[in-house]
C-alpha positions in Angstrom: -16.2 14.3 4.3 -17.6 10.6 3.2 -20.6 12.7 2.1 -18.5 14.8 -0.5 -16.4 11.8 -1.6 -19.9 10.8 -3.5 -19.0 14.0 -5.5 -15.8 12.5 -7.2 -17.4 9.4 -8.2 -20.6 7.1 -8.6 -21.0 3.7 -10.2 -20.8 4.6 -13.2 -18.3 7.4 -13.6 -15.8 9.1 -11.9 -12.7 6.9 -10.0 -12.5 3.3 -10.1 -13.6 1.3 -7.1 -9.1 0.7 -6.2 -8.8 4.8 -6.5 -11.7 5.4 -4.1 -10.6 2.7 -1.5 -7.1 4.4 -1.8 -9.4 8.1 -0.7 -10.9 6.7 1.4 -7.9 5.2 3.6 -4.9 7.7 2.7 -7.5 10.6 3.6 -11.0 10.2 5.4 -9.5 7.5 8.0 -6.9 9.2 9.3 -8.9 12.2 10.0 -12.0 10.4 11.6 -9.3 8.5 13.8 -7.5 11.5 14.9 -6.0 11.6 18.8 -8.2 8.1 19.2 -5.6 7.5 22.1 -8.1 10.1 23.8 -10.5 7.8 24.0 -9.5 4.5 23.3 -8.6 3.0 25.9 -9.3 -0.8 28.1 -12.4 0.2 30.5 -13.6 3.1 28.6 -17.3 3.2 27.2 -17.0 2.6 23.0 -20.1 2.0 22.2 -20.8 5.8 20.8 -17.3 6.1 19.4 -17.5 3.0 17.3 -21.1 3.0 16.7 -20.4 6.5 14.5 -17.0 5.1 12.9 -19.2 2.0 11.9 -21.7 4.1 10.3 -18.8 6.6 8.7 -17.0 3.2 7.0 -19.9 1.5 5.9 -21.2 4.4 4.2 -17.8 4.8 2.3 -17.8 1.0 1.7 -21.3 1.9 0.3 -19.8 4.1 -2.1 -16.9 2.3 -3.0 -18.8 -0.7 -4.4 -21.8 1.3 -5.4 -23.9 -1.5 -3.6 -27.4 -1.2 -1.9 -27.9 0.5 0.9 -29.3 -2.9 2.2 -26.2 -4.6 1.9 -24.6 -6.4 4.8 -22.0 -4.0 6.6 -19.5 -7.2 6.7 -19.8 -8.2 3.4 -18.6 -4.9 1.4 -15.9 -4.5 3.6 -14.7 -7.7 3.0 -15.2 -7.2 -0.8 -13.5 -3.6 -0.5 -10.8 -5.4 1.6 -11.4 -2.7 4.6 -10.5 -4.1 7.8 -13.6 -3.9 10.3 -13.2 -0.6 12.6 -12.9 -2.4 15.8 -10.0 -4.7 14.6 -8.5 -1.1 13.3 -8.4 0.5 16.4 -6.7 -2.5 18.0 -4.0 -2.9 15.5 -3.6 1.3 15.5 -3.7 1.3 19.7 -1.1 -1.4 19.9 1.5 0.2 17.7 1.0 3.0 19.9 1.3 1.1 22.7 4.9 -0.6 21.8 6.1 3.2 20.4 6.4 3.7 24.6 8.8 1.6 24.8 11.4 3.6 22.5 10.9 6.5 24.2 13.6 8.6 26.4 14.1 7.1 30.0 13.7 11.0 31.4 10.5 11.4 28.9 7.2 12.1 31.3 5.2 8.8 30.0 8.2 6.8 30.9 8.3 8.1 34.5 4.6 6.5 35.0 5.4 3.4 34.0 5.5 0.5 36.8 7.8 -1.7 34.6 10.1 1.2 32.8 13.3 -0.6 33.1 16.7 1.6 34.2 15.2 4.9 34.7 17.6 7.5 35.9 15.6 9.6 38.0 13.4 8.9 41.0 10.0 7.7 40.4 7.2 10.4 39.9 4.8 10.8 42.4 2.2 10.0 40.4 4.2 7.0 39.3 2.0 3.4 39.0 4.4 2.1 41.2 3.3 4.3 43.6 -0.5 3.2 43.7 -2.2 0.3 45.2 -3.8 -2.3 43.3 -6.9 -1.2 44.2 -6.4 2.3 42.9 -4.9 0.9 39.5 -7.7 -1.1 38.8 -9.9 1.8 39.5 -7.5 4.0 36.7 -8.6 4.9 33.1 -6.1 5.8 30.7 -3.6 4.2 28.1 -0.8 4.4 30.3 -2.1 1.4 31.8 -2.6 0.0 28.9 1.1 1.1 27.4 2.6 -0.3 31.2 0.8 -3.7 30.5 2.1 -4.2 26.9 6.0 -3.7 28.3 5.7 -7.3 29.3 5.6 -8.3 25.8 9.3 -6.2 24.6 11.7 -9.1 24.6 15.3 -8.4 23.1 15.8 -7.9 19.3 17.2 -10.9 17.9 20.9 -10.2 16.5 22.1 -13.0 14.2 25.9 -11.6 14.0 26.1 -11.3 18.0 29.5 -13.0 19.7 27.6 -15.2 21.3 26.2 -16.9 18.4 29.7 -17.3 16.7 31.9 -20.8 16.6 33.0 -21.5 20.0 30.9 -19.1 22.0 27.6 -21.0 21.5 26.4 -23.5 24.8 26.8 -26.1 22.9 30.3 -25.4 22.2 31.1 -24.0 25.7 28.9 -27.5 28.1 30.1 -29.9 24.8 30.9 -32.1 27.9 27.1 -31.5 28.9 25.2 -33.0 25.4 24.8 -36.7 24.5 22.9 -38.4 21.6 20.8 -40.6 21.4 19.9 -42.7 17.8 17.8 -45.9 17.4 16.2 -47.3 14.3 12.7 -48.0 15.7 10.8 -48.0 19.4 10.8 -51.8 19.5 15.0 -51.4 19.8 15.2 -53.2 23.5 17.6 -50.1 24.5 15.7 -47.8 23.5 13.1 -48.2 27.0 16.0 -48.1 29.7 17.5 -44.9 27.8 13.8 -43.5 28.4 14.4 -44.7 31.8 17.2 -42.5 32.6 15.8 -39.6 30.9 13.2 -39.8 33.3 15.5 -40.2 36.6 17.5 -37.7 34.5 14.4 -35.0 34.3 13.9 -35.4 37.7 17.1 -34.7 39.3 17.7 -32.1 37.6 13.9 -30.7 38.8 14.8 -30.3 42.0 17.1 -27.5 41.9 16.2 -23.8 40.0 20.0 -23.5 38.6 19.3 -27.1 36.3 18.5 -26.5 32.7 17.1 -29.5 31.2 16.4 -29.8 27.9 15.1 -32.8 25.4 14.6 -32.6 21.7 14.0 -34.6 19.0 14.2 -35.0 15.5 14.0 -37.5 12.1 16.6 -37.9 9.6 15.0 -37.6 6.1 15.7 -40.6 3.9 17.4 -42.2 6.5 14.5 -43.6 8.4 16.1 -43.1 11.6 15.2 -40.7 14.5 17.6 -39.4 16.8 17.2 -38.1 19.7 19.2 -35.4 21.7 19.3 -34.6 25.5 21.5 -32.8 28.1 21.7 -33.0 31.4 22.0 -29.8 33.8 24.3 -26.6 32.5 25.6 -24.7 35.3 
Protein backbone atom coordinates (compact mmCIF):
# COMPACT_ATOMS: atom_id res chain seq x y z
CA UNK A 1 0.00 0.00 0.00
CA UNK A 2 3.19 2.41 0.93
CA UNK A 3 4.20 1.57 -2.65
CA UNK A 4 0.86 3.09 -4.24
CA UNK A 5 0.78 6.05 -1.86
CA UNK A 6 3.89 7.32 -4.18
CA UNK A 7 1.05 7.53 -6.79
CA UNK A 8 -0.86 10.38 -5.04
CA UNK A 9 2.08 12.45 -4.54
CA UNK A 10 5.96 13.29 -5.04
CA UNK A 11 8.06 16.18 -4.06
CA UNK A 12 6.96 18.23 -6.13
CA UNK A 13 3.27 17.71 -6.78
CA UNK A 14 0.47 16.11 -5.47
CA UNK A 15 -0.43 16.31 -1.38
CA UNK A 16 1.48 18.35 0.90
CA UNK A 17 3.93 16.66 3.26
CA UNK A 18 0.74 17.33 6.58
CA UNK A 19 -1.90 15.46 4.06
CA UNK A 20 0.46 12.55 3.37
CA UNK A 21 1.47 12.08 7.11
CA UNK A 22 -2.31 12.27 7.79
CA UNK A 23 -2.53 8.89 4.82
CA UNK A 24 -0.26 7.49 6.05
CA UNK A 25 -1.41 7.13 9.86
CA UNK A 26 -5.39 7.36 9.40
CA UNK A 27 -4.88 4.49 6.66
CA UNK A 28 -1.64 2.33 6.03
CA UNK A 29 -0.91 2.00 9.95
CA UNK A 30 -3.82 0.67 11.02
CA UNK A 31 -3.88 -1.98 8.45
CA UNK A 32 -0.09 -3.02 8.79
CA UNK A 33 -0.83 -3.23 12.61
CA UNK A 34 -3.86 -5.30 12.33
CA UNK A 35 -4.58 -8.16 15.26
CA UNK A 36 -0.77 -7.16 16.51
CA UNK A 37 -2.06 -8.63 19.89
CA UNK A 38 -1.41 -12.03 17.82
CA UNK A 39 1.98 -11.56 18.08
CA UNK A 40 2.93 -9.05 20.33
CA UNK A 41 3.45 -10.18 23.23
CA UNK A 42 6.51 -10.17 26.34
CA UNK A 43 8.79 -13.39 25.34
CA UNK A 44 7.82 -13.66 21.82
CA UNK A 45 10.51 -13.37 19.00
CA UNK A 46 10.06 -9.60 17.22
CA UNK A 47 12.71 -9.36 15.43
CA UNK A 48 10.93 -10.29 11.90
CA UNK A 49 7.72 -8.52 12.85
CA UNK A 50 9.41 -5.20 13.54
CA UNK A 51 12.28 -5.57 11.24
CA UNK A 52 9.33 -5.39 8.19
CA UNK A 53 7.13 -2.59 10.07
CA UNK A 54 10.62 -0.59 10.26
CA UNK A 55 11.18 -0.99 6.64
CA UNK A 56 7.17 -0.29 5.76
CA UNK A 57 7.43 3.31 7.95
CA UNK A 58 10.70 4.40 6.86
CA UNK A 59 9.77 3.97 3.41
CA UNK A 60 6.56 6.14 4.00
CA UNK A 61 8.69 8.60 5.95
CA UNK A 62 10.78 8.43 2.77
CA UNK A 63 7.97 9.60 0.84
CA UNK A 64 6.53 12.01 3.04
CA UNK A 65 9.63 14.21 3.16
CA UNK A 66 10.71 13.35 -0.29
CA UNK A 67 14.23 12.83 1.26
CA UNK A 68 17.15 10.45 0.18
CA UNK A 69 16.95 7.13 0.40
CA UNK A 70 20.24 7.50 2.43
CA UNK A 71 18.71 9.34 5.01
CA UNK A 72 18.84 8.30 8.66
CA UNK A 73 15.65 6.12 9.54
CA UNK A 74 15.51 8.31 12.92
CA UNK A 75 15.90 11.51 11.59
CA UNK A 76 12.76 11.67 9.10
CA UNK A 77 10.59 10.29 11.57
CA UNK A 78 11.39 12.76 13.84
CA UNK A 79 11.04 15.48 11.17
CA UNK A 80 7.63 13.78 10.05
CA UNK A 81 6.77 13.66 13.81
CA UNK A 82 6.08 9.68 13.45
CA UNK A 83 6.58 7.88 16.59
CA UNK A 84 9.36 5.04 16.16
CA UNK A 85 7.42 1.54 15.55
CA UNK A 86 8.67 -0.08 18.60
CA UNK A 87 7.47 2.77 20.98
CA UNK A 88 4.09 2.35 18.84
CA UNK A 89 3.44 -0.96 19.63
CA UNK A 90 4.08 -0.35 23.29
CA UNK A 91 1.77 2.51 23.59
CA UNK A 92 -0.99 0.44 21.30
CA UNK A 93 -0.34 -3.05 23.49
CA UNK A 94 -0.80 -1.17 26.75
CA UNK A 95 -4.08 0.38 25.94
CA UNK A 96 -5.04 -3.01 25.12
CA UNK A 97 -3.80 -4.21 28.05
CA UNK A 98 -5.88 -1.76 30.57
CA UNK A 99 -9.17 -2.28 28.04
CA UNK A 100 -9.19 -5.91 30.25
CA UNK A 101 -9.84 -4.44 33.00
CA UNK A 102 -13.41 -3.00 31.86
CA UNK A 103 -14.47 -5.99 30.74
CA UNK A 104 -17.55 -8.25 32.10
CA UNK A 105 -16.62 -10.31 35.31
CA UNK A 106 -18.33 -13.56 33.47
CA UNK A 107 -16.35 -12.47 30.07
CA UNK A 108 -13.74 -15.65 29.09
CA UNK A 109 -10.39 -13.37 29.36
CA UNK A 110 -11.54 -12.37 32.78
CA UNK A 111 -11.92 -15.92 34.01
CA UNK A 112 -7.94 -16.42 33.25
CA UNK A 113 -6.89 -13.76 35.06
CA UNK A 114 -4.91 -14.50 38.49
CA UNK A 115 -5.78 -10.99 39.97
CA UNK A 116 -9.53 -10.51 38.38
CA UNK A 117 -11.01 -9.11 41.42
CA UNK A 118 -14.86 -10.31 42.48
CA UNK A 119 -15.46 -12.82 39.92
CA UNK A 120 -18.79 -14.59 40.28
CA UNK A 121 -18.14 -17.81 39.04
CA UNK A 122 -15.48 -20.47 39.92
CA UNK A 123 -12.23 -20.15 38.40
CA UNK A 124 -11.61 -21.77 34.96
CA UNK A 125 -9.53 -24.64 34.74
CA UNK A 126 -7.26 -23.18 32.75
CA UNK A 127 -7.22 -20.23 35.09
CA UNK A 128 -3.44 -18.68 35.95
CA UNK A 129 -4.40 -19.24 39.31
CA UNK A 130 -4.45 -22.59 38.67
CA UNK A 131 -0.71 -23.00 37.29
CA UNK A 132 2.51 -23.17 39.03
CA UNK A 133 5.08 -20.61 38.78
CA UNK A 134 7.04 -22.64 36.82
CA UNK A 135 4.40 -23.23 34.21
CA UNK A 136 3.58 -19.40 34.08
CA UNK A 137 6.90 -18.48 33.31
CA UNK A 138 7.06 -21.01 30.70
CA UNK A 139 3.50 -19.32 29.14
CA UNK A 140 3.38 -17.03 25.95
CA UNK A 141 0.46 -14.95 25.42
CA UNK A 142 -0.98 -11.41 26.39
CA UNK A 143 -3.03 -12.68 28.96
CA UNK A 144 -0.04 -12.68 31.04
CA UNK A 145 0.82 -9.67 29.96
CA UNK A 146 -3.06 -8.13 30.50
CA UNK A 147 -2.85 -10.25 34.31
CA UNK A 148 0.50 -8.32 35.07
CA UNK A 149 -0.85 -4.75 34.11
CA UNK A 150 -4.05 -5.28 36.73
CA UNK A 151 -1.61 -4.26 39.35
CA UNK A 152 -1.31 -0.92 38.04
CA UNK A 153 -5.69 -0.15 38.06
CA UNK A 154 -5.96 1.96 41.20
CA UNK A 155 -9.49 3.61 41.92
CA UNK A 156 -10.62 6.61 39.76
CA UNK A 157 -10.21 9.70 41.66
CA UNK A 158 -13.80 11.32 42.45
CA UNK A 159 -13.41 14.93 43.59
CA UNK A 160 -17.33 15.27 44.73
CA UNK A 161 -17.13 11.86 46.79
CA UNK A 162 -18.64 12.17 50.73
CA UNK A 163 -15.57 11.55 51.98
CA UNK A 164 -13.86 14.44 50.62
CA UNK A 165 -16.67 16.90 51.87
CA UNK A 166 -16.41 19.29 55.23
CA UNK A 167 -16.45 17.13 58.11
CA UNK A 168 -15.84 13.79 56.54
CA UNK A 169 -12.21 14.37 55.69
CA UNK A 170 -9.30 12.68 58.43
CA UNK A 171 -8.37 15.75 59.20
CA UNK A 172 -11.73 16.68 60.32
CA UNK A 173 -12.73 13.34 61.79
CA UNK A 174 -8.53 12.64 64.12
CA UNK A 175 -8.51 16.84 64.48
CA UNK A 176 -7.47 15.69 67.96
CA UNK A 177 -4.63 13.66 66.03
CA UNK A 178 -2.74 16.80 64.01
CA UNK A 179 -0.40 19.40 65.69
CA UNK A 180 1.73 22.21 64.11
CA UNK A 181 4.66 23.00 64.21
CA UNK A 182 6.06 26.83 63.04
CA UNK A 183 9.58 28.36 63.63
CA UNK A 184 11.25 31.27 61.88
CA UNK A 185 14.61 29.62 61.24
CA UNK A 186 16.67 26.14 62.21
CA UNK A 187 18.94 28.03 64.69
CA UNK A 188 15.35 28.54 66.85
CA UNK A 189 16.78 26.49 70.12
CA UNK A 190 13.22 24.63 70.09
CA UNK A 191 13.22 23.83 67.06
CA UNK A 192 15.96 20.53 67.83
CA UNK A 193 13.93 18.99 70.80
CA UNK A 194 10.70 19.25 68.56
CA UNK A 195 12.93 17.11 66.00
CA UNK A 196 13.58 15.06 68.96
CA UNK A 197 10.16 13.97 69.61
CA UNK A 198 9.41 13.51 66.04
CA UNK A 199 11.93 11.03 66.08
CA UNK A 200 10.71 9.02 69.42
CA UNK A 201 7.42 9.91 67.76
CA UNK A 202 8.29 8.00 64.33
CA UNK A 203 9.36 5.29 66.15
CA UNK A 204 6.62 4.34 68.31
CA UNK A 205 4.40 4.52 66.08
CA UNK A 206 6.85 1.98 63.77
CA UNK A 207 6.27 -0.66 65.82
CA UNK A 208 2.78 -1.47 65.20
CA UNK A 209 1.04 -2.03 61.36
CA UNK A 210 -2.30 -0.14 62.52
CA UNK A 211 0.03 3.44 63.15
CA UNK A 212 -0.16 5.88 60.37
CA UNK A 213 2.48 8.33 60.58
CA UNK A 214 2.77 11.12 58.60
CA UNK A 215 5.26 14.40 58.33
CA UNK A 216 5.05 17.17 55.93
CA UNK A 217 6.29 20.35 55.36
CA UNK A 218 5.86 23.41 53.81
CA UNK A 219 7.00 27.47 53.32
CA UNK A 220 4.86 30.36 53.64
CA UNK A 221 5.45 32.69 50.67
CA UNK A 222 6.33 36.22 51.66
CA UNK A 223 6.20 35.31 55.08
CA UNK A 224 9.70 33.84 55.41
CA UNK A 225 8.52 31.29 57.76
CA UNK A 226 8.29 27.47 57.32
CA UNK A 227 5.89 25.39 59.13
CA UNK A 228 5.81 22.27 59.70
CA UNK A 229 2.92 19.71 60.17
CA UNK A 230 2.93 16.17 61.79
CA UNK A 231 0.44 13.60 63.35
CA UNK A 232 0.87 11.10 65.43
CA UNK A 233 -0.90 7.54 64.85
CA UNK A 234 -4.78 7.45 63.46
CA UNK A 235 -6.52 4.43 64.49
Amino acid sequence: MVKCMKIIGNSTRGLIPQQKCLLYGSCALPIALYSFQLWFYSKAPLSYPLNSLSKLQRRAATWILGAFKTSPSYNIEATTGLIPICLHLQKLSGRFQLRGHTLPTNHIIRSLLDNSPNHPSPPHDLSLSMLTKRQCGLLKSHVIDIDNRFNEIFPAFDSINLELQLGNRISDMFSNQFSFYSFSSSNDPSFKSHIQQLNALAVDSSTSSCNAFVITNMSVKNFQQTCSQNSPPCY
